[in-house]
C-alpha positions as CSV (number, residue, x, y, z in Angstrom):
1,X,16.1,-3.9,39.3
2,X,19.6,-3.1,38.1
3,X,19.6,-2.7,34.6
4,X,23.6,-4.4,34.8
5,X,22.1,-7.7,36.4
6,X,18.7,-8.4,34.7
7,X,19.1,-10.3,31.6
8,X,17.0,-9.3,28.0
9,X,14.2,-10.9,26.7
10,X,13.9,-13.2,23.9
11,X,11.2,-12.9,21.4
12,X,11.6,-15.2,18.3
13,X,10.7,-14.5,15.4
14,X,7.2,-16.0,15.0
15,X,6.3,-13.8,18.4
16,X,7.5,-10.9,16.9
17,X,5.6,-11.4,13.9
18,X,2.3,-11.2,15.8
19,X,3.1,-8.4,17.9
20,X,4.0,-6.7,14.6
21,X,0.8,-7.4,13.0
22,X,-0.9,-6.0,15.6
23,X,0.8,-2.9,16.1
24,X,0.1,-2.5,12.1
25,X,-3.5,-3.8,11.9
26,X,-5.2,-3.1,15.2
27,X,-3.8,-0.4,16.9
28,X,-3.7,3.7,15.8
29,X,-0.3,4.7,16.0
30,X,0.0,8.6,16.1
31,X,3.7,10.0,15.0
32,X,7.0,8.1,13.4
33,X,8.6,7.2,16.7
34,X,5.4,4.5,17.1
35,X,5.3,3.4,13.1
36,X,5.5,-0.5,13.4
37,X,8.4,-0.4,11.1
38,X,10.3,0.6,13.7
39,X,10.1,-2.3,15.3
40,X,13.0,-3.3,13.3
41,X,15.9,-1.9,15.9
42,X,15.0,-3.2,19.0
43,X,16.5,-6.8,17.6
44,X,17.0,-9.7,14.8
45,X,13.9,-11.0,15.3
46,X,11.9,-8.0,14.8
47,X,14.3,-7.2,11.7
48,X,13.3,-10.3,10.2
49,X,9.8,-9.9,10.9
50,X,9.5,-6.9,9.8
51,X,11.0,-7.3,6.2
52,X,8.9,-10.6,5.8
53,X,5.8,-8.6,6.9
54,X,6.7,-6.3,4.2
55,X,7.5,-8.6,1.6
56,X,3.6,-10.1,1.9
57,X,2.6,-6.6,0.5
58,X,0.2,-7.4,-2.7
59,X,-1.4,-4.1,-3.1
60,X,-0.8,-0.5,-2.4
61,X,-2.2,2.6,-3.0
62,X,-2.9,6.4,-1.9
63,X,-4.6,9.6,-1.7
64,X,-4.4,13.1,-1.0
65,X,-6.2,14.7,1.4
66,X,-5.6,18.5,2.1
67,X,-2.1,19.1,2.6
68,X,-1.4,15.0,3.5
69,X,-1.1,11.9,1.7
70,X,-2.3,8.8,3.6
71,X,-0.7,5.1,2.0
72,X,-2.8,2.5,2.4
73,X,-1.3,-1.2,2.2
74,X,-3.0,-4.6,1.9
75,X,-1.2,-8.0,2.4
76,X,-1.6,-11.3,0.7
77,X,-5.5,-11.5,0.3
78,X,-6.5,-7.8,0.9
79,X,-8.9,-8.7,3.6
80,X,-10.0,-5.7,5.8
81,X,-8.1,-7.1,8.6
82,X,-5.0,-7.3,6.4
83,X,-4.5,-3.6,5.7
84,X,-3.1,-0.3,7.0
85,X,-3.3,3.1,6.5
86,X,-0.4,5.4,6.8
87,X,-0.7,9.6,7.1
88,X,2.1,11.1,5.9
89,X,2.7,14.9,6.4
90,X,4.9,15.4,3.5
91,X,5.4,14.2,0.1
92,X,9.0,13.0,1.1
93,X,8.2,11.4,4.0
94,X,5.6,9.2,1.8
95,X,8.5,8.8,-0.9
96,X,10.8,7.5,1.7
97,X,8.6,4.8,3.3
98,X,7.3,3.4,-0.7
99,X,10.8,3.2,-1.6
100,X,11.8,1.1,1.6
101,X,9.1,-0.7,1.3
102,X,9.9,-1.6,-2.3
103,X,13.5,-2.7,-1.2
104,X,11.5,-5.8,0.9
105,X,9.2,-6.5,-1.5
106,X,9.7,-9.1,-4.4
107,X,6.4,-10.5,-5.7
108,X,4.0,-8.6,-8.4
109,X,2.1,-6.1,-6.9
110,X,-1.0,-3.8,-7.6
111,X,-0.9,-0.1,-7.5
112,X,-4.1,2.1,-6.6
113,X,-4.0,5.8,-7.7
114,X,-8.0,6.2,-8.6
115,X,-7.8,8.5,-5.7
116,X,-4.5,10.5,-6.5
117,X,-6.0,12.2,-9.5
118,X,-4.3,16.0,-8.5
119,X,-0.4,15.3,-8.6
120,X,2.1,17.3,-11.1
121,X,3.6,16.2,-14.1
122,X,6.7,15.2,-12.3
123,X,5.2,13.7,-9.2
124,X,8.0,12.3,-6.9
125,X,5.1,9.9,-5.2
126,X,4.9,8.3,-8.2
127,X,8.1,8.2,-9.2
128,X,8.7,6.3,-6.9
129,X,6.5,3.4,-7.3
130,X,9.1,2.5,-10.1
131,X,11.1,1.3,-7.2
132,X,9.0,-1.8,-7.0
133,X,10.5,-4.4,-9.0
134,X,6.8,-5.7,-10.7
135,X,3.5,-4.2,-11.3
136,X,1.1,-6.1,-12.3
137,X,-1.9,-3.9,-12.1
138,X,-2.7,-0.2,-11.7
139,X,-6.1,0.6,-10.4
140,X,-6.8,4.5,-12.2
141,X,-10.2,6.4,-12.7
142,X,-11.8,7.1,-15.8
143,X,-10.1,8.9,-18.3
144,X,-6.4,7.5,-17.1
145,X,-4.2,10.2,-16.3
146,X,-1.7,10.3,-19.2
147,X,1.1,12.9,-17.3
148,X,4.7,11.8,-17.6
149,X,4.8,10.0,-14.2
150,X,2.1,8.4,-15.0
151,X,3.0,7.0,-18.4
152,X,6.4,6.5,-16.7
153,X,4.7,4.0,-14.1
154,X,3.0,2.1,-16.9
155,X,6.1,1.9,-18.8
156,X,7.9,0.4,-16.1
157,X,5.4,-2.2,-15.4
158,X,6.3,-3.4,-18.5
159,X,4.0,-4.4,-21.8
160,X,1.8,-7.2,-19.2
161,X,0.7,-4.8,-16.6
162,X,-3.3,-4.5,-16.3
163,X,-4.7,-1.0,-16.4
164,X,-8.0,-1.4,-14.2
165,X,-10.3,1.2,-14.3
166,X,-12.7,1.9,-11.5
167,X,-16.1,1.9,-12.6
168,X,-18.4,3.8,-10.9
169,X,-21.6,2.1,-8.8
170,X,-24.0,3.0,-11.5
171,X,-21.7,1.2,-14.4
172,X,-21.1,-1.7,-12.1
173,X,-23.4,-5.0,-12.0
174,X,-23.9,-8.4,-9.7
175,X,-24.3,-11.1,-11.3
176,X,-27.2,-12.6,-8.9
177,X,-28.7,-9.0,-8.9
178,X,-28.1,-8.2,-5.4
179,X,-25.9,-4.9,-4.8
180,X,-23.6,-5.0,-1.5
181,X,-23.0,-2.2,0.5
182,X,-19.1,-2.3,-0.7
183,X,-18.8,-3.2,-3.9
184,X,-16.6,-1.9,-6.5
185,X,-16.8,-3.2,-10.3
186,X,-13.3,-2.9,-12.4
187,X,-12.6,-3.1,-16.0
188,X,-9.3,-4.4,-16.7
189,X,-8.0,-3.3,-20.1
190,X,-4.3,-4.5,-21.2
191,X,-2.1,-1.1,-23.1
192,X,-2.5,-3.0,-26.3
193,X,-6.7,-3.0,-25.8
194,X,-6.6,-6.6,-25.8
195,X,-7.3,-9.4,-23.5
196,X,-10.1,-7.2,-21.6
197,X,-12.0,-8.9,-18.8
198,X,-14.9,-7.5,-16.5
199,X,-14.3,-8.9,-13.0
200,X,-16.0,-8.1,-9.3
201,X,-15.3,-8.6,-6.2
202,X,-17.1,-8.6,-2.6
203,X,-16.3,-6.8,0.7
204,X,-13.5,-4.6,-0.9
205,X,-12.5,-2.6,2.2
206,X,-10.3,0.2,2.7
207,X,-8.5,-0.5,5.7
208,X,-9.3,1.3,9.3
209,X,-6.1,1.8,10.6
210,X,-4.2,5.6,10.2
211,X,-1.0,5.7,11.2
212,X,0.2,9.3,11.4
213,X,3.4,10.4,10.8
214,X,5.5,13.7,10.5
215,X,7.9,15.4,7.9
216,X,10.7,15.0,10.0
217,X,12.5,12.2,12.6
218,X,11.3,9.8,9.6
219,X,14.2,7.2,9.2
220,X,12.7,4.0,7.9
């Protein structure tokens, strides 16, 4: 068909929303040129869909794992079907993708870094989860790492922000006595020492999708 006669296609917003979550949720995306956010050139739709995706992100996190640092995201409920993992090959490709991300995102979140205990004193991953506008939470192992981008985090999620440390399985309880097979018990502890609570949840799952992406070609 001549590209000069056939006409584009339409997808509103609410379409483009769907196909979004799949591509985010469902599918393994290998390499930048396939990361969902990319979605957001081929139209206005997908531009709007994109950055209200984004902006239902309640909870990140990350880890590092040999030379690469994988971002995980949950939105709105952190359901296991409301997550996805990101592979980054390159501390400034991750730095790149959390600070767009932060540009879309509005609402309190929580921040995860129980599994990013080996980072430098002035760790640009961290820095810049100061590009979120509110922290309500950061999820840390026991003893909380006290380096300067560290403190720097907590001091920018302001006096409020819950520091909830991940207990392990043996210092964790059920209250009917039962112990699932994912399970995490957290101690929330405000910077003042006050106002500590021991909470639990069920089905905690880290999410199944890994995106891969590369050190370079990584325009977000």
């Amino acid at each position: 068909m001549n590209s000069s006669s056939s006409s584009s296609v339409q997808v509103n917003e609410d379409v483009a929303i769907i196909i979004l979550r799949h591509l985010a949720e469902e599918c393994y995306l290998d390499g930048p040129y396939t990361h969902w956010m990319r979605l957001r050139g081929i139209s206005k739709a997908f531009d709007r869909a994109v950055r209200r995706y984004l902006s239902k992100t309640v909870k990140i996190g990350f880890e590092e794992l040999a030379h690469d640092i994988e971002v995980f995201q949950c939105f709105q409920d952190c359901g296991i079907g409301n997550c996805t993992r990101t592979l980054f090959k390159s501390k400034d490709a991750a730095v790149a993708f959390l600070r767009c991300m932060a540009s879309n995102v509005d609402k309190p979140i929580a921040v995860d870094v129980k599994d990013y205990t080996e980072h430098p004193e002035d760790d640009e991953v961290l820095k810049s989860l100061c590009s979120f506008r509110a922290v309500e939470s950061i999820i840390h192992r026991r003893p909380r790492c006290e380096c300067a981008a560290c403190e720097h985090l907590v001091e920018h999620a302001g006096p409020d922000v819950k520091l909830v440390e991940a207990l392990t399985l043996s210092e964790t309880f059920v209250p009917d006595g039962s112990t699932p097979d994912m399970f995490y018990g957290w101690y929330a502890v405000s910077p003042t020492g006050r106002d500590s609570e021991m909470f639990y949840r069920y089905g905690y799952g880290y999410p199944s999708t890994r995106q891969k992406t590369s050190m370079t070609d990584l325009s977000f």
